[in-house]
N, C-alpha and C positions, 0 to 999 in steps of 0.2 A: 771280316771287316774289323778293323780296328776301332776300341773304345770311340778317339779320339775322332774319325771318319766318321763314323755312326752320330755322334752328336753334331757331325756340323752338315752330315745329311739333315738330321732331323731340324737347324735350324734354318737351312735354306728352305726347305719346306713350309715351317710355320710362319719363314717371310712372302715366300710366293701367296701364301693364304690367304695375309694378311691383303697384300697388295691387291689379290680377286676381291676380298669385301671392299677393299675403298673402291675400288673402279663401281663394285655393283654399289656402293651408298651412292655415288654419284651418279651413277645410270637413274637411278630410281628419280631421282630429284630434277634431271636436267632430260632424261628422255636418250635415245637411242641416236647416232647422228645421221641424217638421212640424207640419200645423195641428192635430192632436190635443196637440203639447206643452201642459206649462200653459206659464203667464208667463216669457218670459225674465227671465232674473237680470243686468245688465252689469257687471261687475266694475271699476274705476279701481283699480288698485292705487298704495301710497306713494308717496314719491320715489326709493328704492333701489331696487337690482337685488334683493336678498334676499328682498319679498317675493313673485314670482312663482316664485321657486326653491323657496321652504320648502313655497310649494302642490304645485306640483308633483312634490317626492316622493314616493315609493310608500305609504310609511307614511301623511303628508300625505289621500293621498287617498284610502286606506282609510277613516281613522274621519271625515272630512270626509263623505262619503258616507254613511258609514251612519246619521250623524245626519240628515243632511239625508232618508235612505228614511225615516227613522223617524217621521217626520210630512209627507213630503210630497216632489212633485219639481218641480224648476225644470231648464229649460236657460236649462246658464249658458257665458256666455262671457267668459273672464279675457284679460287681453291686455296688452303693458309699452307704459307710456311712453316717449315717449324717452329714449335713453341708460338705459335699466331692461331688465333680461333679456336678450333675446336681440334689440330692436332695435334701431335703428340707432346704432352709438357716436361720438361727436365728441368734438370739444379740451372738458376739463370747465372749462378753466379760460375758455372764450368759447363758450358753448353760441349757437349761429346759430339760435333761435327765441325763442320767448317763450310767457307761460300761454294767449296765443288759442290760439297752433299748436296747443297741447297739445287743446286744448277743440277744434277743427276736427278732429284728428285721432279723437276719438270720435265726431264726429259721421259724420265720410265711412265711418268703418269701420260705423258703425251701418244704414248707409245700403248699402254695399257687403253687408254681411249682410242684407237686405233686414229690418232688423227693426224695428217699429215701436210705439209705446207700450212701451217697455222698463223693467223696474224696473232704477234706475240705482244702484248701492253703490258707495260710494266711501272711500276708508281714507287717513289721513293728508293730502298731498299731493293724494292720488287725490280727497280730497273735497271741493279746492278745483274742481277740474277738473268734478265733479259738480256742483256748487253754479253752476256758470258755463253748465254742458251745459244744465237747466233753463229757467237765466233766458234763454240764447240762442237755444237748439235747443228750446222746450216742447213742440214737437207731437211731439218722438222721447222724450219721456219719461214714464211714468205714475203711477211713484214715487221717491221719493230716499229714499236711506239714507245717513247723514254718519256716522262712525266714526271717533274719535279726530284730529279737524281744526278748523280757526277760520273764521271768517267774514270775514279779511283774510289779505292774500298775507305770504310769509317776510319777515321783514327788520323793522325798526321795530312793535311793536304797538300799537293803541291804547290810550290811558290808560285806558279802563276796561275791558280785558282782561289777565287774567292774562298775561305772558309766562313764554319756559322761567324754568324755576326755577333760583337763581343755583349750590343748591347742585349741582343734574344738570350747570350750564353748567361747572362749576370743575372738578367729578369727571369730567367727558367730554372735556372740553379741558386737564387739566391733566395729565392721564396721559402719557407719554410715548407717541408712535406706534409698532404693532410694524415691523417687516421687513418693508414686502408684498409684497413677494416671496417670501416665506416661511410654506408653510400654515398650521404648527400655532402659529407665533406670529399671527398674524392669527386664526384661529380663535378664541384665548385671548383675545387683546383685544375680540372682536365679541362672546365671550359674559361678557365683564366689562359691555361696554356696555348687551348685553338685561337685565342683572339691574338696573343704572342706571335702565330703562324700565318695569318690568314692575311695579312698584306689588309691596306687599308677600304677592297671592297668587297675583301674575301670572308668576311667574319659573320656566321648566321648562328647566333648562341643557341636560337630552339635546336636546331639541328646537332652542335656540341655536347647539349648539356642530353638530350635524348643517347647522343653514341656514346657517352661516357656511361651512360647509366645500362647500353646494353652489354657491355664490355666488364662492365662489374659484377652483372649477371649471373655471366658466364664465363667468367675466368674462376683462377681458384680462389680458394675461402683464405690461404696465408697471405700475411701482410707481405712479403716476397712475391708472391704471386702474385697477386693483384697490381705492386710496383713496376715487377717485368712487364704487365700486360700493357699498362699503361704505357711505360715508358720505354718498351723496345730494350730495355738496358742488357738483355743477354746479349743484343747484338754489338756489343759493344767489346766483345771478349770473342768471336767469333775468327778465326784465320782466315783472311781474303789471300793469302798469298797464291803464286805468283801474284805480280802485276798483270794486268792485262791491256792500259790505256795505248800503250806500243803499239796494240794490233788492233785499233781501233778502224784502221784502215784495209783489214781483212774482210769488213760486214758488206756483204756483196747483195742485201735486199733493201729495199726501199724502208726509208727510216723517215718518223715524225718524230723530232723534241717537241714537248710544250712545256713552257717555263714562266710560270711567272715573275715579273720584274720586281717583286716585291718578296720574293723568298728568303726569309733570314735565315733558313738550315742548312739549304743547298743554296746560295745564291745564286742569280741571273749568269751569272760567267760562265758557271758549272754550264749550262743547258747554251750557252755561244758555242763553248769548247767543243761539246760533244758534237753540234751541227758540222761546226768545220772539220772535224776530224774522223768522222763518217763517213764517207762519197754519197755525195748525191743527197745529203741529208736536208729535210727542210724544218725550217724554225717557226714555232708560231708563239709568237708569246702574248701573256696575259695580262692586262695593265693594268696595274693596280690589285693582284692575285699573289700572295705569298705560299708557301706549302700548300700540295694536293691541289687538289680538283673539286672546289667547294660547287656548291649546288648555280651562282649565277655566272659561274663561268662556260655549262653545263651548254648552252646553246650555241656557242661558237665551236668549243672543243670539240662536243658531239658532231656536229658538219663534218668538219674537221678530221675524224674520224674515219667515218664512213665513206668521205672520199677518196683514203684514203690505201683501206682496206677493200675499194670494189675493182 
C-alpha cells in the first residue's frame, strides 16, 4: 500500500470515528428511537450559534415541552450547523465548506440515527438547508416545514423578491459594534438587534438578553468568535451555488411555510414565493411576528405543527 493510500485510509477512518461519537453524544442525550415513538421532528436550526443555545435552556424547554404534551409528542432531534453551537468552529472569515456540505451533513446524521421519512423543520438558514435535504435526499424526508427563510441562497436577491429591508440593513449595521469581549456589552447589542427582528409583537427582551448571554458562554473567547457567533457572518462567505429555486417544484412531500408579516431579514414575500412554488404547499403566517419563532407565536405555530407532521 502506498504512502499516499495508507494516509487517507487512516483518515476515513478517524472520520468514521468521529461520526460514531457524535451519533452516540446524541444517543446519550435524546435516548434511543423506539418504534412505538410517533413521527420524528428533524430540527435545521439558523445560521447562528444562538439558536440552539436559547432551545436548550432550562426555561427554553420547560414551556417548549409543555406546549408540544398539550396536543401531542414528537421525537425530536435538534443538532448545529457548522460553526453553530457546540460544532465544529473554523476561520469565519474562510469557512472550508460550502451549502452541499451543510445539506450532506443532515443527511449522513439522519442516516447515522437510523431514521427514516423524517418531518424536516427548518428555521432561517436552517431552511435553506431543508429546502435542498428534500429536493436531494427525498426518500429521508416525509415532510418540510420552512420557517422564516427564502427560496435562494444569502448574498444578491432576486428581482421579485423582497430583500432585507433597508431600514433593519442601516439600523443593524450602522450601530457601532459592542466590545466582544465583553458580556454585558455584547448582551445589550444582541438584544438591541432581536427587537430589530421581532416584528412589532415578536419582541420578549428577557428571553433575548438571556439567549445572548448563553451564546457568549459558550462560544469562543476571540473577538472574531464571538462576532461570528452572534452574527452568523461566516455564512455570509459560504458557496450556495448551484441554484436550486428552479426545482422548487421537484418537492413531492407535504410542506408548511410560516412567515411572519413582519420580517425585515427574510421578508413576507420570500415565504408567498416559496408556498406557491412548492405544490401543495400551505402558508400560515404570523401577524405581527418578524424573524424566527419567538416564544407568543408559540401556540398557533405549535398546533400548526403537529397537525401537520401526524
Amino acid at each position: 500500500m502506498s504512502e499516499n493510500s495508507s494516509s487517507g485510509s487512516r483518515g476515513e477512518q478517524f472520520q468514521a470515528a468521529e461520526r460514531e461519537a457524535a451519533k452516540q453524544r446524541l444517543l446519550a442525550q435524546a435516548g434511543p428511537m423506539k418504534s412505538r415513538d410517533p413521527a420524528g421532528l428533524f430540527r435545521v436550526h439558523s445560521e447562528t450559534r444562538k439558536n440552539r443555545e436559547r432551545w436548550a435552556s432550562a426555561a427554553h424547554r420547560r414551556r417548549t415541552c409543555y406546549r408540544e404534551r398539550s396536543a401531542g409528542w414528537r421525537y425530536v432531534v435538534r443538532y448545529d450547523l457548522r460553526d453553530a453551537g457546540q460544532s465544529t468552529f473554523v476561520d469565519p472569515d474562510a469557512p472550508a465548506y460550502d451549502l452541499r456540505d451543510l445539506v450532506t451533513d443532515a443527511a449522513e446524521l439522519l442516516v447515522a440515527l437510523e431514521l427514516r421519512g423524517t418531518h424536516v423543520v427548518g428555521l432561517g438558514v436552517g431552511g435553506l438547508v431543508a429546502q435542498l435535504l428534500a429536493l436531494d435526499h427525498p426518500d429521508q424526508v416525509a415532510s418540510l416545514t420552512l420557517i422564516s427563510t427564502r427560496p435562494v441562497a444569502p448574498g444578491p436577491v432576486d428581482l421579485d423578491l423582497p430583500d432585507h429591508t433597508p431600514e433593519m440593513m442601516a439600523e443593524m449595521f450602522g450601530r457601532p459594534e459592542p466590545d466582544w469581549t465583553d458580556r454585558d456589552s455584547v448582551i445589550d447589542y444582541m438584544a438591541g438587534a432581536a427587537r430589530l427582528m421581532s416584528g412589532t409583537r415578536g419582541f420578549d427582551e428577557a428571553d433575548a438578553r438571556v439567549g445572548a448571554g448563553l451564546v457568549f458562554d459558550r462560544a469562543g473567547r476571540t473577538a472574531k468568535a464571538q462576532r461570528a457567533s452572534h452574527l452568523g457572518s461566516m455564512f455570509a462567505a459560504v458557496d450556495c451555488r448551484p441554484r436550486w429555486r428552479e426545482r422548487l417544484g421537484e418537492i413531492a412531500v407535504p410542506t408548511l411555510v410560516v412567515h411572519g408579516d413582519e420580517d425585515p431579514f427574510f421578508p413576507y414575500g420570500n415565504g408567498v414565493a416559496l408556498a406557491e412554488e412548492i405544490p401543495g404547499a400551505a402558508l400560515l403566517t404570523l401577524r405581527g411576528i418578524g424573524q424566527g419563532l419567538p416564544r407568543r407565536a408559540w401556540p398557533v405555530a405549535v398546533e400548526a405543527l403537529l397537525r401537520h407532521t401526524s
